[in-house]
LOLO-722371 format. One record per residue: residue in one letter; x, y, z of N, C-alpha, C in turn. Coordinates in Angstrom, 1 decimal, decimal comma, padded with zeros to 4 digits. Last residue first. Layout:
REM LOLO-722371
A; X; Y; Z; X; Y; Z; X; Y; Z
...
//
This chain:
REM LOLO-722371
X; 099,2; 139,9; 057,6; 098,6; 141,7; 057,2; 099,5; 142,6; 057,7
X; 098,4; 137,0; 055,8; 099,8; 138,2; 055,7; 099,1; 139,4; 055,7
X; 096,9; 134,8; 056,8; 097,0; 135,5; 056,0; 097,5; 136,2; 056,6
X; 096,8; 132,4; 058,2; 097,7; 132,0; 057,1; 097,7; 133,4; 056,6
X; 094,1; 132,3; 059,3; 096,0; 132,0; 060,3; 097,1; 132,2; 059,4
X; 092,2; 131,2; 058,0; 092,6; 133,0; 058,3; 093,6; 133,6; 059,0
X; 092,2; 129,7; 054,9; 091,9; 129,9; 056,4; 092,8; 131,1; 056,7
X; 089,7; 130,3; 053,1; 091,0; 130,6; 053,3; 090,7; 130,3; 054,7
X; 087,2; 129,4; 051,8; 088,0; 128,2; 053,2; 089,4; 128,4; 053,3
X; 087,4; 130,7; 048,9; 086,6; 130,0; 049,8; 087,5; 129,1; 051,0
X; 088,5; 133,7; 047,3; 089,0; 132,3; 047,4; 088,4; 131,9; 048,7
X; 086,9; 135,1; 044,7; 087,3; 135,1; 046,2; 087,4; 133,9; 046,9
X; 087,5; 136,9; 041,6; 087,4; 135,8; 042,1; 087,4; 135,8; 043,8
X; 085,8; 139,1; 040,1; 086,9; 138,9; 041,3; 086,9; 138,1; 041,2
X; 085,6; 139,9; 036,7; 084,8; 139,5; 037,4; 086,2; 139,2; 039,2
X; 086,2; 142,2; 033,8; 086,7; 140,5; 034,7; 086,3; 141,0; 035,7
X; 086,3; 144,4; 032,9; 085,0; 143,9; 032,7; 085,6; 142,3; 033,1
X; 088,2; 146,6; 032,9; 088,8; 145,0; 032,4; 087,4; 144,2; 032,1
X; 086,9; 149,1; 033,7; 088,0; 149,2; 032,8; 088,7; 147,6; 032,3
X; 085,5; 148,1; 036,4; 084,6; 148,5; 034,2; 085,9; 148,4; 033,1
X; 085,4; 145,3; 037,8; 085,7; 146,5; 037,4; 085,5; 147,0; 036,1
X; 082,7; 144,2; 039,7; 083,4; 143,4; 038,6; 083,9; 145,0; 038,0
X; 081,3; 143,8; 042,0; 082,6; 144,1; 041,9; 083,5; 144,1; 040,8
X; 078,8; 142,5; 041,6; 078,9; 143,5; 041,9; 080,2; 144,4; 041,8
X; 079,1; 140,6; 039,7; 079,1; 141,4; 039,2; 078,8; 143,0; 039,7
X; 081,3; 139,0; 041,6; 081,3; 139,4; 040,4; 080,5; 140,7; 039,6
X; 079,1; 138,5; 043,2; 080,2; 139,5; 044,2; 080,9; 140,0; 042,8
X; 077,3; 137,1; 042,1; 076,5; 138,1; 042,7; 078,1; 139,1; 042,9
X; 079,2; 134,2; 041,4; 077,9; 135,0; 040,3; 077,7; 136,9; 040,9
X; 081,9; 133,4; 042,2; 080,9; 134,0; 042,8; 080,0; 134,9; 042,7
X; 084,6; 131,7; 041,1; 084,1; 132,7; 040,9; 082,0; 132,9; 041,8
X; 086,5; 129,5; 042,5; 085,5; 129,5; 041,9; 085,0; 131,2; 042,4
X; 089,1; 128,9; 043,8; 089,2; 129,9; 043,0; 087,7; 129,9; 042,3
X; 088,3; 126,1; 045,1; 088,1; 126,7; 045,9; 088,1; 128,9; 045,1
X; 088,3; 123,8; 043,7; 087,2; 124,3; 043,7; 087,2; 125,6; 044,0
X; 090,2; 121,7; 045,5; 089,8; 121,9; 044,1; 088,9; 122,9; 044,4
X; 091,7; 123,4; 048,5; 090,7; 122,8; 047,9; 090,5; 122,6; 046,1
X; 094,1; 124,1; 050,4; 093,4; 124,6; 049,9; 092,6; 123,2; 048,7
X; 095,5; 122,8; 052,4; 095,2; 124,5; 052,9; 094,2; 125,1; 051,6
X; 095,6; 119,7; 054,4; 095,2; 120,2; 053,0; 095,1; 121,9; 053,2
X; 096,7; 119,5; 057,4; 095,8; 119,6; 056,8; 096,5; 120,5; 055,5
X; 099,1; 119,8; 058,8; 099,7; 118,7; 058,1; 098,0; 118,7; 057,0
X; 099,3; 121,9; 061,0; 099,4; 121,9; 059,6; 100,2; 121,4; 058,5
X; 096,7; 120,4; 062,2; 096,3; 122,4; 061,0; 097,5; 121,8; 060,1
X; 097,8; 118,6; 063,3; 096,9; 118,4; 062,5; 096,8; 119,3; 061,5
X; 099,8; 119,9; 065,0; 100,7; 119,1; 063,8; 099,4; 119,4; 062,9
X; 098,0; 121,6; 066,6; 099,3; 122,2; 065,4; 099,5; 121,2; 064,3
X; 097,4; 119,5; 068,0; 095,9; 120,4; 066,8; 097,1; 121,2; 066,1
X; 099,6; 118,2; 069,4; 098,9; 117,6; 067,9; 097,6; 118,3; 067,4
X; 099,8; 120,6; 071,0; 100,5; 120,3; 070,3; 100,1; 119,3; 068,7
X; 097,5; 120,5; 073,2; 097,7; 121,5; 071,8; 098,9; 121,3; 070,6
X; 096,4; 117,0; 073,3; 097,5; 118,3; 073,7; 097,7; 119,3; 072,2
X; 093,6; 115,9; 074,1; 094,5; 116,3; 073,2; 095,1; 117,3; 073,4
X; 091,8; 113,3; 075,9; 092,0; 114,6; 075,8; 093,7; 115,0; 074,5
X; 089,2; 111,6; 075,9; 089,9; 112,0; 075,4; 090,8; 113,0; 074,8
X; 086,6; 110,0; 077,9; 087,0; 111,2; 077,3; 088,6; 111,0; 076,6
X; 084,9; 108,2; 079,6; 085,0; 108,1; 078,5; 085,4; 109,4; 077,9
X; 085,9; 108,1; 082,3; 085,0; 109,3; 082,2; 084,6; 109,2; 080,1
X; 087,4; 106,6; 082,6; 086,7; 106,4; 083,4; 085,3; 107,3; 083,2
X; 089,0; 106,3; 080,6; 088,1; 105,4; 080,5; 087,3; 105,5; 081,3
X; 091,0; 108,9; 079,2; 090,3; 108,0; 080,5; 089,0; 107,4; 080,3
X; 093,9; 108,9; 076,7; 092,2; 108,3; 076,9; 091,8; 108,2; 078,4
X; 095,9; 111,5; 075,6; 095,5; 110,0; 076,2; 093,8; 110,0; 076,3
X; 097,8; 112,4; 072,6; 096,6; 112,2; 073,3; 096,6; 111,2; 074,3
X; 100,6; 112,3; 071,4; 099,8; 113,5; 071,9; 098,6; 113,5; 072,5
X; 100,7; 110,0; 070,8; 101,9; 110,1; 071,7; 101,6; 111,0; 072,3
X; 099,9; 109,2; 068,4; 100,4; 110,2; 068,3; 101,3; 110,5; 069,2
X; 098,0; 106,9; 069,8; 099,0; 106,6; 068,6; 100,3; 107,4; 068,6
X; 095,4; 108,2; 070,6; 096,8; 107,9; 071,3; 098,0; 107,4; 071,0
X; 094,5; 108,2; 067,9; 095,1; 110,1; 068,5; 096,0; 109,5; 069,3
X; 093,9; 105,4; 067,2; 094,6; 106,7; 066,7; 094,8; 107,8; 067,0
X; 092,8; 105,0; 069,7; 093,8; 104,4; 069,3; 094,6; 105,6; 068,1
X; 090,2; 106,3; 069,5; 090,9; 106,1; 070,6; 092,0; 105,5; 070,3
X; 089,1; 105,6; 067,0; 089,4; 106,5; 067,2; 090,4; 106,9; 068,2
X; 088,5; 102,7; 067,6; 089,5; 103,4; 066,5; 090,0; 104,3; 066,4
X; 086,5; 103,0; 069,7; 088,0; 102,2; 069,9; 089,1; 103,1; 068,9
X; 084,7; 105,2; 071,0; 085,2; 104,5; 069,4; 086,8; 104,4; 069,9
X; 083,7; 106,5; 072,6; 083,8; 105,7; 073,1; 084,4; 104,6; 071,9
X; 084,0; 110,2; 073,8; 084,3; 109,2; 072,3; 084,4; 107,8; 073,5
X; 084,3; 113,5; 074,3; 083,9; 112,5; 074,9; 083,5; 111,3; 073,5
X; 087,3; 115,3; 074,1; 086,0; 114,7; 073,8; 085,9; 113,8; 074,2
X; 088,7; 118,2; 077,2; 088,9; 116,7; 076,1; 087,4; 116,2; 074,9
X; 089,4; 119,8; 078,5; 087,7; 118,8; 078,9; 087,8; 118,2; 077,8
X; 092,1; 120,3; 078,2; 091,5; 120,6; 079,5; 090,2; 119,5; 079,6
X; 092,2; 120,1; 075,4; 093,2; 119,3; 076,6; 092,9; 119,5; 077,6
X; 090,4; 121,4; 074,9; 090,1; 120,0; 074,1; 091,6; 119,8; 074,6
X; 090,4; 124,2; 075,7; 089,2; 123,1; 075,7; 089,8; 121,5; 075,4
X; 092,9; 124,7; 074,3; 092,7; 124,6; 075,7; 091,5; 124,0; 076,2
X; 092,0; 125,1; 071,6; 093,2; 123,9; 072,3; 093,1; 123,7; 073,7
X; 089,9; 127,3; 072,0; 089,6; 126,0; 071,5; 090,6; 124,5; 071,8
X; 091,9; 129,3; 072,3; 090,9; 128,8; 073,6; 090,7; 127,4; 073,4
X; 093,5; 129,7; 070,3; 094,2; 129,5; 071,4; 093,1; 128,7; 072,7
X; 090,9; 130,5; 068,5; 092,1; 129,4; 068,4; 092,5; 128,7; 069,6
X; 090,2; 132,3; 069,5; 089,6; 131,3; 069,1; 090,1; 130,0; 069,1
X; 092,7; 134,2; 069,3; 092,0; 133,8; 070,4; 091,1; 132,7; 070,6
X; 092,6; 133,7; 066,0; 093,7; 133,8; 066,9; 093,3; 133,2; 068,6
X; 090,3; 135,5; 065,5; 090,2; 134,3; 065,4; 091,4; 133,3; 066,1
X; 090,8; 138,2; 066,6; 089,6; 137,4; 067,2; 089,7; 135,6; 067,0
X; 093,2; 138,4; 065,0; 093,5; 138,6; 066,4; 092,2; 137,8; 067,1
X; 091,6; 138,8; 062,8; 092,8; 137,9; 062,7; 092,5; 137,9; 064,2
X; 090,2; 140,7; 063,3; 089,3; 139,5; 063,0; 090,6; 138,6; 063,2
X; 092,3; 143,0; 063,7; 091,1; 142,8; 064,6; 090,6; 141,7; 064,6
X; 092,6; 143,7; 060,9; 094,4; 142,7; 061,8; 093,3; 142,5; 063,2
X; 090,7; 144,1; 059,6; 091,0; 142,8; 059,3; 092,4; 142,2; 060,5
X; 090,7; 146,9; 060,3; 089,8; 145,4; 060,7; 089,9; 143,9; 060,5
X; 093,4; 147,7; 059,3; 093,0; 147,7; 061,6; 091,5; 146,8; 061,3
X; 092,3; 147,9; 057,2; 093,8; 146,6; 057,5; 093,6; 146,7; 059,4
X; 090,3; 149,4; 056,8; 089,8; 148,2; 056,5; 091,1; 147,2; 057,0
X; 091,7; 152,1; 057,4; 091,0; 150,6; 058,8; 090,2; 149,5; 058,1
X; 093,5; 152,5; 055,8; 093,7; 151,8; 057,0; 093,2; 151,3; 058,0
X; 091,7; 152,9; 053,5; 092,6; 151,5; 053,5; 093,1; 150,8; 055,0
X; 090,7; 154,4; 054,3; 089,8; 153,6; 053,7; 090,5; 152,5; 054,4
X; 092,8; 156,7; 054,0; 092,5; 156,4; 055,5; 091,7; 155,3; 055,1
X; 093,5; 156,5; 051,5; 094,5; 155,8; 052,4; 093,9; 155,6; 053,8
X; 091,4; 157,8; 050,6; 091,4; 156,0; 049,8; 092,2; 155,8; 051,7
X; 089,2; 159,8; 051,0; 090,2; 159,7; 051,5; 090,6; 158,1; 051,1
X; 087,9; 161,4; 048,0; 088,1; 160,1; 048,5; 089,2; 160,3; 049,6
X; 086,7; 164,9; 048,0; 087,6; 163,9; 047,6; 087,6; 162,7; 048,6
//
């Protein structure tokens, strides 16, 4: 017999694993980019983040650095999902496609992965 429940629990201990990977990813990536900033010499650019109140500019080093605080607002004042994005996936369909409804999964594209409930 199938153990389903044990199945289930570490496919949820891998996925709370990738969460937690990406998480850290996260957390580092803000830290890069207020610590070593980018390097930009676009006026426009430069003006818009320092705009925010959240970025400054040294000129000396042509860089620009950004407080973790405006990559939060950014995430989440960003779009979270896309036209397009419920589009069905020829190969995963019909690998997955269950016999008893013969409907196909759908797998929703550019979830982002901060957002999911495990």
């Amino acid at each position: 017999m199938i153990d389903m429940e044990g199945e289930r629990s570490e496919s949820r201990d891998a996925l709370i694993a990738e969460k937690q990977t990406y998480e850290r990813i996260h957390s580092t990536t803000k830290t890069i980019l207020a610590e070593v900033g980018v390097e930009t010499k676009n006026e426009a650019v430069i003006e818009l983040l320092e705009a925010t109140g959240l970025a400054g500019y040294d000129s000396t080093v042509s860089r620009i650095y950004l407080l973790p605080e405006l990559i939060d607002r950014s995430l989440d004042s960003a779009a979270k999902t896309f036209v397009g994005d419920e589009v069905p996936i020829p190969w995963v369909s019909a690998v997955f496609r269950p016999s008893y409804t013969g409907k196909g999964i759908n797998i929703p594209c550019r979830q982002p992965m901060m957002n999911w409930n495990i």
